[in-house]
C-alpha positions in Angstrom: -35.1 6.5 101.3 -33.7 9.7 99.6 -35.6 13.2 100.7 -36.5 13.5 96.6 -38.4 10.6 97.0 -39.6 11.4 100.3 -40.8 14.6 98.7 -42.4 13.7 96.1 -44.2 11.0 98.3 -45.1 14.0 100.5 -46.4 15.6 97.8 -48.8 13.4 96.7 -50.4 12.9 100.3 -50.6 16.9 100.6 -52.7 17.0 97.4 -54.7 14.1 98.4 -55.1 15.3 102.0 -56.4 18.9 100.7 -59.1 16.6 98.6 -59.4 14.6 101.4 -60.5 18.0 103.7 -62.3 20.1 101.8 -64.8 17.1 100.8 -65.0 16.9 104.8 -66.3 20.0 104.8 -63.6 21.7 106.7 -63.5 25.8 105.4 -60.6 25.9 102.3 -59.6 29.4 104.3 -58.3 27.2 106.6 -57.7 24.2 105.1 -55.2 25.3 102.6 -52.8 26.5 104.7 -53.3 24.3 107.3 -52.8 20.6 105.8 -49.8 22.7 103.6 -48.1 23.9 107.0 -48.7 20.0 109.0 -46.9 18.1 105.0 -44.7 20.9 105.7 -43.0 20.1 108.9 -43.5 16.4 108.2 -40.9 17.0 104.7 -38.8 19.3 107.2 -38.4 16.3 109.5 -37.3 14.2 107.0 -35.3 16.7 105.7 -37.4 16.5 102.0 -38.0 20.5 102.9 -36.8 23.7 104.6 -38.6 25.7 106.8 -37.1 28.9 105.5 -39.5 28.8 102.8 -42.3 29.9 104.8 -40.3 33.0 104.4 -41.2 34.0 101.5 -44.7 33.8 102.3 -45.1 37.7 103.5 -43.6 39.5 100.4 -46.2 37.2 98.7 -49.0 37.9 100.2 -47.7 41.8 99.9 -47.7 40.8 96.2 -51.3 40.0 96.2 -52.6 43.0 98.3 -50.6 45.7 95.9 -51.5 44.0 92.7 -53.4 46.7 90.9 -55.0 44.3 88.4 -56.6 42.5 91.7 -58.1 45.8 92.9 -60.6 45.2 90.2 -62.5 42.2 92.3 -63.7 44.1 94.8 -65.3 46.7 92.2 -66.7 44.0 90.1 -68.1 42.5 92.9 -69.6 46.4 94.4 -71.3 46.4 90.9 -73.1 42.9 90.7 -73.8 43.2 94.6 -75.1 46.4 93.5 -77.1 45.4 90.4 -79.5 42.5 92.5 -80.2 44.9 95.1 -81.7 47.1 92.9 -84.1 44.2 91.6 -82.5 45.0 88.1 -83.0 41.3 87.0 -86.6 41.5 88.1 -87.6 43.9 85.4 -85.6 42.8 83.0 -87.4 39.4 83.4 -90.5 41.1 83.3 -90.1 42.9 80.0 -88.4 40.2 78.5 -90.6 37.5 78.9 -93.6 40.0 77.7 -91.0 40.7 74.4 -90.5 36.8 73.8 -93.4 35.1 75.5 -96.2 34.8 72.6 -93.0 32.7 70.9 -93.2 29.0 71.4 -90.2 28.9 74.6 -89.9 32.3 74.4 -89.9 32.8 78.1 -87.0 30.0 78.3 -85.3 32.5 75.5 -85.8 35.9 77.5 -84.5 33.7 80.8 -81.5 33.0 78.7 -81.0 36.6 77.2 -81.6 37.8 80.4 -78.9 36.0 82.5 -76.5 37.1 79.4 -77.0 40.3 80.3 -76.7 39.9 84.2 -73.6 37.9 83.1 -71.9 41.0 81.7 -72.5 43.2 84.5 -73.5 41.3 87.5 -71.1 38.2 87.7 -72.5 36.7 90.7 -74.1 33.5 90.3 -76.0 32.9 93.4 -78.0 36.0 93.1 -78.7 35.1 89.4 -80.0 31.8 90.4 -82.3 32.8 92.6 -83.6 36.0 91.3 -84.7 33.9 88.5 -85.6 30.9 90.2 -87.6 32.9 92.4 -89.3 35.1 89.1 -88.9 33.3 86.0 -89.5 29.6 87.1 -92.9 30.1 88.5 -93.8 31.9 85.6 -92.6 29.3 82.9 -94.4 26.4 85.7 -97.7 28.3 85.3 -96.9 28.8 81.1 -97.3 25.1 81.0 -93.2 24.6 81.0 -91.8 21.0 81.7 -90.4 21.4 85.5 -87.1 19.3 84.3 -86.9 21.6 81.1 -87.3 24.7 83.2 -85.0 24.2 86.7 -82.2 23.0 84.3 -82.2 26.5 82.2 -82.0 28.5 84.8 -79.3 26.7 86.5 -77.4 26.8 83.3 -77.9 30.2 82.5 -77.1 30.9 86.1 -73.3 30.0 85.7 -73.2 32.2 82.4 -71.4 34.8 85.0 -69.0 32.7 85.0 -67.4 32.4 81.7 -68.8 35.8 80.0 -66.8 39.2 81.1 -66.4 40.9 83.1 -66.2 37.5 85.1 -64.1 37.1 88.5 -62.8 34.3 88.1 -60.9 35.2 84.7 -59.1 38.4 87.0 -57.7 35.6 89.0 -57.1 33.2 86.2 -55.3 36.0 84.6 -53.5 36.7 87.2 -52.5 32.9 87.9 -51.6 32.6 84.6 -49.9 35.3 83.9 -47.2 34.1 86.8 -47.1 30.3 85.4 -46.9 31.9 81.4 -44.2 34.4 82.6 -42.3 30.8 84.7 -42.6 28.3 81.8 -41.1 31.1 78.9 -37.6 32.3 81.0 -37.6 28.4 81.6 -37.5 28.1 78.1 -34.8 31.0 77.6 -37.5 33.8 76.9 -36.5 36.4 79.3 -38.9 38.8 77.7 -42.1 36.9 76.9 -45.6 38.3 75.8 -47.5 39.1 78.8 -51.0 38.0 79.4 -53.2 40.6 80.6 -57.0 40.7 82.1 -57.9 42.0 78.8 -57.1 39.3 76.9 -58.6 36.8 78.4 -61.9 39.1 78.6 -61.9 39.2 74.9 -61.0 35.3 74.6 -63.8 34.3 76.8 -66.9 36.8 75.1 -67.0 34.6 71.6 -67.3 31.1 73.1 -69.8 32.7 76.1 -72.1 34.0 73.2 -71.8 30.1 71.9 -72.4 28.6 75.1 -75.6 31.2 75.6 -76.7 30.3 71.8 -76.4 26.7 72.3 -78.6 27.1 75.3 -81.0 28.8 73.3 -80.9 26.2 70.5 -82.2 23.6 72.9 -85.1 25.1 74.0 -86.3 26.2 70.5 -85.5 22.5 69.6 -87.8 21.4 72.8 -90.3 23.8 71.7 -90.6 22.3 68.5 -89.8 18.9 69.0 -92.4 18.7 72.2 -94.5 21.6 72.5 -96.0 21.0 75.5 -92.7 21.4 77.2 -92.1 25.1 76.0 -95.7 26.4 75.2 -96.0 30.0 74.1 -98.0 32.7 76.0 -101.0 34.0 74.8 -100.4 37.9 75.1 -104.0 40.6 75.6 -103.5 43.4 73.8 -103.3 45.2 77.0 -99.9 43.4 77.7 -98.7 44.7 74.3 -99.6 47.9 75.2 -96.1 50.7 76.0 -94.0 47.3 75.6 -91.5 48.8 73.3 -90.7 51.5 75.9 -91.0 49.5 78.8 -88.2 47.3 76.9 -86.0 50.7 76.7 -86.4 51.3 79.6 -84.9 47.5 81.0 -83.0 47.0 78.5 -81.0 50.3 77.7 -79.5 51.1 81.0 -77.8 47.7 82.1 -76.9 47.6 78.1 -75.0 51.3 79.0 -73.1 49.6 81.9 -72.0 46.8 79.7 -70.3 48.7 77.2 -69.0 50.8 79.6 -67.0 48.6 81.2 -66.3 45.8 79.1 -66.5 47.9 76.1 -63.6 50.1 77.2 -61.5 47.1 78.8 -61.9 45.2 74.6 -61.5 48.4 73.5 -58.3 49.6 75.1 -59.3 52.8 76.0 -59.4 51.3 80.2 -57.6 48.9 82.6 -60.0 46.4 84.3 -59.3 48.4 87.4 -60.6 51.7 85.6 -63.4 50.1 84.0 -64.6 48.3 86.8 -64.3 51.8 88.9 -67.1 53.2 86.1 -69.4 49.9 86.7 -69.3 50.7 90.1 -69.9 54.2 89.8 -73.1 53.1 87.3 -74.9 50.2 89.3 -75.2 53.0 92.2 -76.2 55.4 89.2 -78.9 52.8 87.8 -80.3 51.7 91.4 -80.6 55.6 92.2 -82.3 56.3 89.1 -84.9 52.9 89.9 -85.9 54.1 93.8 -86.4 57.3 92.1 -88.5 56.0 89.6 -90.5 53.7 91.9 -91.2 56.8 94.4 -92.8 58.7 91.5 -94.9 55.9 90.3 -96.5 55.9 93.6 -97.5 59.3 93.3 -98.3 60.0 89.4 -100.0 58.0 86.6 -97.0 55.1 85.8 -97.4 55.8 82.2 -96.4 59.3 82.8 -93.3 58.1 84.9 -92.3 55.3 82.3 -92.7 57.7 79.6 -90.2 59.8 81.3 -87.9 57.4 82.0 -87.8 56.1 78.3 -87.0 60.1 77.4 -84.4 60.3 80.1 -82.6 57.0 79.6 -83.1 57.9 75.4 -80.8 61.5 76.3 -78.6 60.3 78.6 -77.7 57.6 75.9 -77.0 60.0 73.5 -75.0 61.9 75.5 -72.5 58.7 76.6 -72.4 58.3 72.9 -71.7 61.9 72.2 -69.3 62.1 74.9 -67.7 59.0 74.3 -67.1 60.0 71.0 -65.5 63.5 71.0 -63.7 63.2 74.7 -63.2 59.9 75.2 -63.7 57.7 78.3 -62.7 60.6 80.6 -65.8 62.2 79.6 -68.2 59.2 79.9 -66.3 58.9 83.3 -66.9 62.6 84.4 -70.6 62.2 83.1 -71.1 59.3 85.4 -69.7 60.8 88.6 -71.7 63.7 88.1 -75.2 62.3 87.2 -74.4 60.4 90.8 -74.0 63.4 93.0 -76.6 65.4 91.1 -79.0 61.8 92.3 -77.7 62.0 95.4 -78.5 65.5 95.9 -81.9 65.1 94.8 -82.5 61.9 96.8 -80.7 63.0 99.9 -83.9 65.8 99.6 -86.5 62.9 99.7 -86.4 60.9 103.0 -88.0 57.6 101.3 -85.8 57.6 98.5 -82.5 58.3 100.7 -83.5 55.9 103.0 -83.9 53.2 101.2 -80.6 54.1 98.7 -78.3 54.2 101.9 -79.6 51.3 103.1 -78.5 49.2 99.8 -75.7 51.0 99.7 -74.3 49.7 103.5 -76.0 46.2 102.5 -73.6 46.2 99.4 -70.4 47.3 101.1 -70.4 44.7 104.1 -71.4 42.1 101.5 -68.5 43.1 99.1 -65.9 43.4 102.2 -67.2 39.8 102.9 -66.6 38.2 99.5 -63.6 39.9 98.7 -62.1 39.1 102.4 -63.1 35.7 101.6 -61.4 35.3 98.2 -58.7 37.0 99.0 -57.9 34.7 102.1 -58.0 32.3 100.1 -55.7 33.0 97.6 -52.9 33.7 100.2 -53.7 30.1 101.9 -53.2 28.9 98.1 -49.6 30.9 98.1 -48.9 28.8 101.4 -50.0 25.2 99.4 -48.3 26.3 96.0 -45.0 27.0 98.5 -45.1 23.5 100.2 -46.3 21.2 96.8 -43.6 23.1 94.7 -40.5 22.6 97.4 -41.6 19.2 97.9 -41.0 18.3 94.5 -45.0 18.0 93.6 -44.5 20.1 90.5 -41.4 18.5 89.2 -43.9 15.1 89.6 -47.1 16.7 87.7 -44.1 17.8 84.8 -42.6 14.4 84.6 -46.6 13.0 84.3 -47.9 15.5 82.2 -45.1 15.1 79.9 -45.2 11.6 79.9 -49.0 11.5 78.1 -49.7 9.8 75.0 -49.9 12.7 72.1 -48.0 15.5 73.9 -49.7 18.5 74.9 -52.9 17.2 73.9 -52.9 14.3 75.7 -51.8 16.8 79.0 -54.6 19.3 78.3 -56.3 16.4 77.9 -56.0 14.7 81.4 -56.0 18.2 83.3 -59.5 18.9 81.7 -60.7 15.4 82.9 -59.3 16.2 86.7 -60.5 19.8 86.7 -64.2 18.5 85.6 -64.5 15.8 88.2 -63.0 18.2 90.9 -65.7 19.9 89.9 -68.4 17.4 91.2 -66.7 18.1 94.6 -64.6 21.0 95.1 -65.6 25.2 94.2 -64.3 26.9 90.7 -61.9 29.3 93.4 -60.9 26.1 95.1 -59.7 24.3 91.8 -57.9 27.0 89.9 -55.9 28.6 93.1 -55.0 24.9 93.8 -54.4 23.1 90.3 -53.8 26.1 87.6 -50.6 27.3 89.8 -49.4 23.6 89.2 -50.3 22.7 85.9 -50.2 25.5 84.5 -46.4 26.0 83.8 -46.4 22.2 82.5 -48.9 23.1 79.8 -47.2 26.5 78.6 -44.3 24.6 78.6 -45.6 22.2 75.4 -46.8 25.8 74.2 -50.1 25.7 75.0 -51.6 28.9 73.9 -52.4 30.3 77.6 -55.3 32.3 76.0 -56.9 29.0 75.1 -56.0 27.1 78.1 -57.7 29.9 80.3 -61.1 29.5 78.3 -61.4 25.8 78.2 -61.0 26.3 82.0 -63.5 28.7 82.5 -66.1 26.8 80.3 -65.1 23.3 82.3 -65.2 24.8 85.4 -68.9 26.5 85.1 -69.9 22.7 84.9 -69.1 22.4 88.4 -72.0 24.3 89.6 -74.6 21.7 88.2 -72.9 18.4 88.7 -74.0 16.7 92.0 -73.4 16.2 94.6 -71.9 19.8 95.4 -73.5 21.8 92.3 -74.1 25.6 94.0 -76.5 26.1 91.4 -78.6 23.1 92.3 -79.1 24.2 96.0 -79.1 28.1 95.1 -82.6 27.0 92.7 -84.0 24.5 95.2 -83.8 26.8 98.1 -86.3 29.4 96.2 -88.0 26.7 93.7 -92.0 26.2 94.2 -92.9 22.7 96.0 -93.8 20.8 93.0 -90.1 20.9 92.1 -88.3 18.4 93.6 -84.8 17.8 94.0 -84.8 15.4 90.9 -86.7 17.2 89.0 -84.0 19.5 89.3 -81.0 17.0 89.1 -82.7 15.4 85.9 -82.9 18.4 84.4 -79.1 20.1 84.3 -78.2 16.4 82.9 -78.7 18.1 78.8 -77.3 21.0 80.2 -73.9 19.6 81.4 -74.3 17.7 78.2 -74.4 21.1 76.2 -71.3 22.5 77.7 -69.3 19.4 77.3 -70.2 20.0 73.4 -69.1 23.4 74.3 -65.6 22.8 75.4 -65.4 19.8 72.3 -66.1 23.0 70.1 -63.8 25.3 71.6 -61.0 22.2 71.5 -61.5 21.6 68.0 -61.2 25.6 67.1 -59.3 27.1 69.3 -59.9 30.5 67.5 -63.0 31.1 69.0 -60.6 32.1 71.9 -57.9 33.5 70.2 -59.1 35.5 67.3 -60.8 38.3 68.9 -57.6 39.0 71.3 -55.4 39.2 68.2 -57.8 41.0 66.7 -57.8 43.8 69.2 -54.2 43.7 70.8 -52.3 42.6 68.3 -49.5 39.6 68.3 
């Protein structure tokens, strides 16, 4: 048998042997390079591949530590780390469900308004998850809420991190892409092709996230109507009305600030995702100073007096970003940041509770972020090892020759990879799938000119589907770990089912008009 065919025989086995492993159990960390190293030798003994590859693995992986886009992870991820251990999500669940609750499902409408907002500065969907399984569900159970109704919106909304910027896994995706867009246009004879930055994809993926949020929100108005029972409406004293519109300032203005900030400045061109996510950073420790301080005056003066206070200072500290923003530009906002941090840490390191408490959060935050970004990062050199072995081996050749091979072209191609990715989903993480499949199909698709800017959002909306589908959604155990009794495990597998439904119709949308990806990009950069 000829080593091409022995390859490409190889190549099959080390994609079904990774599949194979990781539904096992076995850690991806370890799994990725390992099964790639053992098809590896077995193609080198055959003589279907050369050793001398594994070469070229180093000056990869020195790729990946000095990419300057990359640098941006670990900052996000300081940021939304950040944000839940200052119980950020907790007031903002609060307020909102006072703001929305005497609406019929208005507490399933401030649960989804709130997660939109912990999308865009958080990221992290675990802590999502449970923060509101563990506020908002036993609040919409005692409203009256059905428990299907209920444990499928918050799992939903959960995943909106996801797919709405500044999102993870769209640095990586850019980055992935980026390499396969840059492959697929020299092998076309482009030796100067349109590069695809974090940026883009950021503004590609903020349109169809809004759908995907309003879609969720159109279902529970349509439950509300449709059965009342299942989304009642909370009967509000006049005591709960009472200082609500400041109370909603005072929740709603300061993660607002740290939105725009950061994603505002990436969409508006004025930052790098690495400088941007440097100013999120800079503001969740800015946001969770201002709350301890906060909470350590409440204990000691009238709370109206303190929220009062808050609403004035968070009103003039707005008006000041704006000001600044305006007149020097995001060096200013950036200068205004650092230096409304030291002057908080100088006036907490003068109040032992307060100080305390911040520098515990603050070494809480950093080992967590040096343990997620260790772990992510591991595993996108163990991919480098697999895309090394499945490419020599003639694997991508194979996927080309398939791919290509589809009834109706690229839409038949884009067609099949969505299908794979969503039932990979059902088994295998979002990391897992794109630093294993998007290196390999991704220069196939761009190939049949796929817009890549397109490609990378139908990916992010199919992949947020794999945290609800069983039997490995992370959302589903994330809610059940912190749920109440009364909701069971199929109560809560019942109820993602209209949810999974509503982001299929999300990805047909986005298929259909591809625009809702594209058009704000060209709309800011250009081309």
């Amino acid at each position: 048998m000829e080593s091409l065919a022995i390859g490409e025989i190889l190549s099959v086995g080390l994609f079904i042997g990774l599949i194979a492993a990781l539904m096992l159990g076995y850690p991806i960390a370890f799994t990725l390079p390992g099964v790639a190293f053992f098809f590896g030798l077995i193609g080198w003994a055959f003589g279907a591949f050369d050793v001398t590859y594994f070469g070229a693995l180093p000056l990869r992986y020195w790729g990946i530590i000095t990419n300057e886009v990359l640098i941006a992870v670990p900052l996000f991820v300081f940021m939304g780390v950040m944000l839940e251990r200052s119980r950020l999500a907790e007031t903002l669940l609060t307020t909102m469900g006072e703001l929305f609750g005497s609406l019929p499902g208005g507490l399933g409408i401030s649960t989804i308004v709130v997660a939109t907002l912990l999308a865009a500065s958080t990221g992290i969907v675990g802590a999502t998850v449970a923060t509101m399984g563990l506020i908002s569900l036993p609040a919409m159970l005692k409203a009256g809420y059905d428990k299907r109704l209920a444990s499928g919106l918050i799992c939903a909304s959960g995943t909106l991190c996801q797919l709405i910027p500044p999102s993870t896994i769209l640095v990586f995706l850019a980055v992935i892409l980026q390499s396969a867009y840059s492959q697929a246009q020299m092998a076309k004879g482009n030796f100067t092709p349109v590069t695809l930055s974090v940026g883009d994809l950021f503004a590609g993926a903020f349109i169809p996230g809004i759908v995907l949020s309003g879609l969720y929100i159109v279902w529970v108005v349509t439950n509300a109507i449709l059965k009342p029972g299942a989304a009642p409406a909370l009967k509000m004293t006049s005591e709960g009305k009472r200082e609500l519109g400041g109370r909603v300032v005072v929740a709603l203005l300061p993660p607002l600030m740290l939105i725009v900030a950061v994603l505002g400045s990436i969409l508006a061109g004025v930052a790098t995702p690495t400088e941007a996510a440097s100013v999120g950073a800079i503001g969740a420790a800015l946001l969770t100073l201002v709350k301890l301080l906060a909470e350590y005056f409440i204990k000691r003066l009238p709370a109206v007096a303190v929220q009062r206070a808050l609403f004035r200072f968070w009103l003039a500290f707005f008006a000041i970003t704006v000001a600044l923003a305006v007149f020097t530009g995001a060096l200013g906002v950036l200068t205004l940041a650092v230096g409304s941090l030291v002057v908080g840490v100088a006036v907490a390191t003068a109040i032992p509770e307060v100080r305390r408490k911040f520098f515990g959060i603050v070494d809480h935050v950093s080992r967590s972020t040096l343990t997620i970004t260790a772990m992510v990062f591991v595993i996108f050199m163990g991919a480098s090892v697999f895309s090394v072995v499945f490419t020599r081996l003639g694997g991508a050749q194979l996927v080309h020759d398939f791919l290509s091979s589809m009834p109706g072209g690229a839409t038949g191609a884009l067609f099949i990879v969505m299908l794979v990715m969503f039932v990979l989903g059902c088994f295998l993480d979002p990391f897992e799938i794109i630093f294993v499949v998007v290196p390999v199909v991704g220069p196939v698709l761009f190939k049949m000119d796929v817009n890549p800017i397109w490609l990378a959002v139908l990916i992010g909306v199919n992949l947020q589907t794999s945290y609800m589908t069983p039997p490995f959604g992370f959302s589903l155990f994330f809610l059940k770990g912190v749920a109440p009794p009364e909701v069971t495990t199929g109560d809560i597998y019942r109820g993602i089912v209209p949810y999974v439904a509503i982001q299929i119709v999300c990805l047909g949308i986005l298929w259909v008009y591809p625009s809702l990806a594209t058009w704000l990009p060209k709309v800011i950069y250009g081309g």
